[in-house]
C-alpha positions in Angstrom: 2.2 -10.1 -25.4 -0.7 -12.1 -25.4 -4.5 -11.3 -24.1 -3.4 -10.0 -20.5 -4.5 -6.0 -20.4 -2.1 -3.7 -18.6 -3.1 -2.5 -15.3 -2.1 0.9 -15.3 -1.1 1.6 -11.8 0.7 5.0 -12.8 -2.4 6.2 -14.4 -4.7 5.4 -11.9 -2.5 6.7 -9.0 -2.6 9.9 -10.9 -6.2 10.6 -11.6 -6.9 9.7 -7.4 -3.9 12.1 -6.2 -5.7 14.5 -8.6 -9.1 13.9 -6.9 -7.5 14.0 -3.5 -5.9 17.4 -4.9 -9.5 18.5 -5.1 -10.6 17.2 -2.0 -7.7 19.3 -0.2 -8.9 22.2 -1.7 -12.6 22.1 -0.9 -11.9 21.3 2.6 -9.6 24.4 2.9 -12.4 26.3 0.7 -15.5 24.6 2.6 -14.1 23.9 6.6 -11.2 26.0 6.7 -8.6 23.4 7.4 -5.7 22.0 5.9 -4.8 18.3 6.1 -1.3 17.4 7.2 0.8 14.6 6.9 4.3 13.4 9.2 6.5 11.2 8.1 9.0 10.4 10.2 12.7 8.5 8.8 15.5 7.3 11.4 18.6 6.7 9.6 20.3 6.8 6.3 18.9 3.9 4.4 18.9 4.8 0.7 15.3 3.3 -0.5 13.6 5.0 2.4 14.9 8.2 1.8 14.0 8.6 -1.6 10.4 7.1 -0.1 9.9 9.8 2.5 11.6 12.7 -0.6 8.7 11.4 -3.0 5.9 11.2 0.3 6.8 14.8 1.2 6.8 15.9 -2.5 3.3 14.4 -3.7 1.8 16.2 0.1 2.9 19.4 -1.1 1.5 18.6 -4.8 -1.6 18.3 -3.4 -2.1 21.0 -1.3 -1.4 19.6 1.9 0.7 20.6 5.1 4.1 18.3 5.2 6.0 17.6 8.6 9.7 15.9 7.7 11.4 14.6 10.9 14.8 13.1 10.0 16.7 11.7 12.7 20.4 9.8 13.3 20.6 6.1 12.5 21.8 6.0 16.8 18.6 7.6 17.8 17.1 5.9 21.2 13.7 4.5 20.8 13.0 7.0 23.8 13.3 10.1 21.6 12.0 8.6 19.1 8.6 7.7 21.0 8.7 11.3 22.9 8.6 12.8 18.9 5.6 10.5 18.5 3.8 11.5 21.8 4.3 15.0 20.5 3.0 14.4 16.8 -0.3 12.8 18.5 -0.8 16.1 20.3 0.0 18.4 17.1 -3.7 19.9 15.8 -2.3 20.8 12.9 -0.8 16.5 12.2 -3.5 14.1 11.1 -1.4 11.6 9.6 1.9 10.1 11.4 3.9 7.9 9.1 7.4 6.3 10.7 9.1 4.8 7.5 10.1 1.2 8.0 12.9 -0.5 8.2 14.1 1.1 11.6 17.2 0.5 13.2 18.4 -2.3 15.2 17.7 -0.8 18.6 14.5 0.3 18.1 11.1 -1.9 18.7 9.3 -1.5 15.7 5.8 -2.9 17.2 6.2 -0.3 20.0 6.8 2.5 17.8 3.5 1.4 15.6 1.5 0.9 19.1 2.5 4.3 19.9 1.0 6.4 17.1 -2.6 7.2 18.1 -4.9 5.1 15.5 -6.3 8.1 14.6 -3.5 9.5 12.9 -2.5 5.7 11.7 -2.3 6.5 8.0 -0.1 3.7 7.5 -3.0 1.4 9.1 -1.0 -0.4 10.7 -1.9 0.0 14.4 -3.8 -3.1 16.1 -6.9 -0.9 16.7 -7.2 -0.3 12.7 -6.0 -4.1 11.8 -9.0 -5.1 14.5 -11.5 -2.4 12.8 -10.5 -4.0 9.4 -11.0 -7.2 10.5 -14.1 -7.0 11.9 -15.5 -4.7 9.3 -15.2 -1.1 11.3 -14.3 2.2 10.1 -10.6 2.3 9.6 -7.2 3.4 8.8 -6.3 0.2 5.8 -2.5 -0.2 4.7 -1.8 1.5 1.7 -0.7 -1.3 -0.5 -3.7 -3.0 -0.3 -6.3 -0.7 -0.6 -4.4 0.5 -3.8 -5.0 -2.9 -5.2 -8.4 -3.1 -3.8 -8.9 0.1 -6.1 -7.5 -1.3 -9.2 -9.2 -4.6 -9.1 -12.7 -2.4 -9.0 -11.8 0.0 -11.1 -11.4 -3.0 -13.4 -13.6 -5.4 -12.2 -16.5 -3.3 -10.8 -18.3 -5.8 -8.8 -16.2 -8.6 -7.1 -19.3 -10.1 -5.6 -18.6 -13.9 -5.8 -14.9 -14.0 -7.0 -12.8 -16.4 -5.8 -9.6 -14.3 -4.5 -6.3 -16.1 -3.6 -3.6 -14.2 -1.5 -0.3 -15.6 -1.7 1.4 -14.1 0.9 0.1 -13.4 5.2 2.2 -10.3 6.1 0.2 -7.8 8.6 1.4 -5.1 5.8 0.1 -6.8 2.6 -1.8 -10.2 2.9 -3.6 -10.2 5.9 -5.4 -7.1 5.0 -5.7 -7.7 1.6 -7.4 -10.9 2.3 -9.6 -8.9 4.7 -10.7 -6.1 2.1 -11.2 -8.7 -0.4 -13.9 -10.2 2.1 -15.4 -6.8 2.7 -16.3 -7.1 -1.4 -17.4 -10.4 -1.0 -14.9 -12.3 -2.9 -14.3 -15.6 -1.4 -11.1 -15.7 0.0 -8.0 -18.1 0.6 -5.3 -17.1 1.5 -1.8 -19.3 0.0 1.7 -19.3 1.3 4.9 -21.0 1.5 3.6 -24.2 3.4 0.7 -24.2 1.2 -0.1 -27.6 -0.3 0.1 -27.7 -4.5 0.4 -23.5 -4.4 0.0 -23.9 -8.3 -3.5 -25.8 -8.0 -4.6 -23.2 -5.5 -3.5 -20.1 -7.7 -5.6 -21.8 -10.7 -8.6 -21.7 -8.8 -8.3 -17.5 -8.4 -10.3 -15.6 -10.4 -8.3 -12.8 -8.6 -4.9 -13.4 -7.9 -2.7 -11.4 -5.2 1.1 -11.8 -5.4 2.7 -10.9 -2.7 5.5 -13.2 -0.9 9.0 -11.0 -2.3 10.0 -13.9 -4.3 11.3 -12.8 -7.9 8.6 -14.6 -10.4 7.8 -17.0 -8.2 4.3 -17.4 -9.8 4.4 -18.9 -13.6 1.9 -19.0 -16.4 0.5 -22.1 -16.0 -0.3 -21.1 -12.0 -2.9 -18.8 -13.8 -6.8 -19.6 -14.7 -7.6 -18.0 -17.8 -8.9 -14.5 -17.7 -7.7 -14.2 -14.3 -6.9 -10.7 -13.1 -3.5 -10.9 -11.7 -2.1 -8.0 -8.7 1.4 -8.5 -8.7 2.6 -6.6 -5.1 6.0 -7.5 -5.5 9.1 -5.8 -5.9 12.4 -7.2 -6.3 15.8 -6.3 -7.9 17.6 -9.4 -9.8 20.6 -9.3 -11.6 20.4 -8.1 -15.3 23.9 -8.9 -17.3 22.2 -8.1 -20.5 22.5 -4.2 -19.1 26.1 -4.6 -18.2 28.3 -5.7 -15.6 26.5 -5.4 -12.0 23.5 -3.8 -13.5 20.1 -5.1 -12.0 16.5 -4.5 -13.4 13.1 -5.2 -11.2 10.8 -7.8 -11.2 7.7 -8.8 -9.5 6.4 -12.1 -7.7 5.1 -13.1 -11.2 6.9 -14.2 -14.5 5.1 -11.3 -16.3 5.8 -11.8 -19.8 4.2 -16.1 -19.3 1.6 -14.9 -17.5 0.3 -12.1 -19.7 -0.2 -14.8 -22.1 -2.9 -16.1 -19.9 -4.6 -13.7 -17.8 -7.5 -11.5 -18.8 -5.5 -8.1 -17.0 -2.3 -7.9 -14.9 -0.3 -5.1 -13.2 3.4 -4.5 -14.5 6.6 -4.0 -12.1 7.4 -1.3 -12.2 4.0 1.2 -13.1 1.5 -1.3 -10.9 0.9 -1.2 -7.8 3.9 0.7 -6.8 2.6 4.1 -7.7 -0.8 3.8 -5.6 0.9 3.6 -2.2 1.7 7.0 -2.0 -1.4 8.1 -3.5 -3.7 5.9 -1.1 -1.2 7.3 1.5 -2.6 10.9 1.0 -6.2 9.6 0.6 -5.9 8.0 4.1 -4.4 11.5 5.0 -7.6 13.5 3.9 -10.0 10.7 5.3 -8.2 10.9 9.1 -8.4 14.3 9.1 -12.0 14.2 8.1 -13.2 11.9 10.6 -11.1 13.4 13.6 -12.7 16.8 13.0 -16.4 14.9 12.4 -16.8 16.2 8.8 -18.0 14.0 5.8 -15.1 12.9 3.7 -15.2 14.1 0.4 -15.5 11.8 -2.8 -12.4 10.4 -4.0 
């Protein structure tokens, strides 16, 4: 391993659900209410459930009120939409989260648009995405802020750094390019068309993976001392483990680009862990602000 310090995504996710832990409690101490969080899952894929089994566990873990809706893989966008219309009226729901992929024959924009940006924990309503975008108070993706928290927690100040995205999805570049502006990095924002990708990523002080392509980005696309967020997650085949086995990488060839950068996150224990636990900071901050009381520090 060369000079590139480990990002410990697992460590940090643990200390802020432990902070959020303690924010649950004082607002049940201090206001006399309970934050809640719905998650909602439609169908029987494998990776999703054992999302929404781990979402529901770390609510409970930290004190907070846990709504499971599980519904057939045939539901009708119709039901599905009248469960949202009623999880928008439920007092005691503050954050409505309906786990992605959904099935064919459901309109995943419509379902998004339905959930009342209040409760939009996932931040992916166009009311938060505008908010975000023109520097409002709002509901942010989980993914990103999580990364937004590492780099500061390592970085302090990112006044001034140059930040490169790779990758423009609403869930992960977009507003990661957008929070990155809020901290007045300058920001571009790379992708697959992108002209010399390599000699854009050299220029990043701060460089965001995130286009699901296994090690797409190699050492020498790295400045020195760079701080490298790796977002991706993706299972290749690993023969060395035996017939069939697989093993997970991110976007970047991590062992070549330790060598270079000053700090990097590892897949897994990155930025995986601090989804979930953004997901129940978002949680505590919507119920906050729909009730008008300060958020408390986490």
């Amino acid at each position: 391993m060369g000079t590139g310090a480990i990002i410990d995504g697992k460590a940090f996710a643990e200390g802020l659900r432990g902070r959020v832990a303690g924010a649950v409690a004082e607002l049940v101490r201090d206001r006399g209410f309970k934050p809640g969080l719905a998650v909602v899952l439609v169908g029987e894929d494998p990776a999703s459930q054992v999302y929404v089994r781990n979402k529901a566990k770390q609510t409970v873990e930290v004190g907070m009120h846990s709504v499971e809706h599980r519904l057939d893989a045939d539901t009708s966008q119709e039901t599905l939409l009248a469960l949202i219309a009623e999880l928008n009226a439920d007092d005691a729901v503050d954050g409505i989260l309906v786990q992605l992929p959904l099935p064919a024959q459901i309109d995943s924009q419509a379902v998004l648009d339905a959930i009342d940006p209040a409760k939009d924990v996932d931040g992916f309503h166009v009311v938060n995405a505008g908010r975000l975008a023109t520097g409002g108070a709002a509901l942010v993706p989980c993914t990103p802020l999580g990364c937004l928290l590492l780099l500061k927690d390592r970085l302090g100040d990112l006044s001034g750094l140059h930040a490169v995205v790779v990758g423009r999805s609403n869930i992960v570049g977009k507003p990661m390019a957008q929070l990155l502006l809020g901290a007045n990095c300058t920001v571009t924002v790379a992708h697959s068309r992108t002209r010399d990708l390599a000699a854009v990523c050299r220029q990043a002080d701060i460089l965001v993976a995130a286009v699901g392509r296994p090690e797409m980005v190699r050492g020498d696309w790295i400045k020195p001392g760079a701080t490298v967020i790796d977002v991706g997650i993706n299972r290749v085949p690993a023969p060395d483990k035996g017939e069939g086995k697989t093993r997970l990488v991110g976007d970047v060839a991590f062992a070549e680009a330790a060598e270079v950068a000053g700090a990097i996150t590892p897949v897994p224990g990155g930025v995986g862990p601090m989804t979930i636990a953004v997901l129940l900071r978002n949680t505590v901050e919507a119920a906050c602000r729909r009730r008008g009381v300060p958020v408390p520090g986490m």
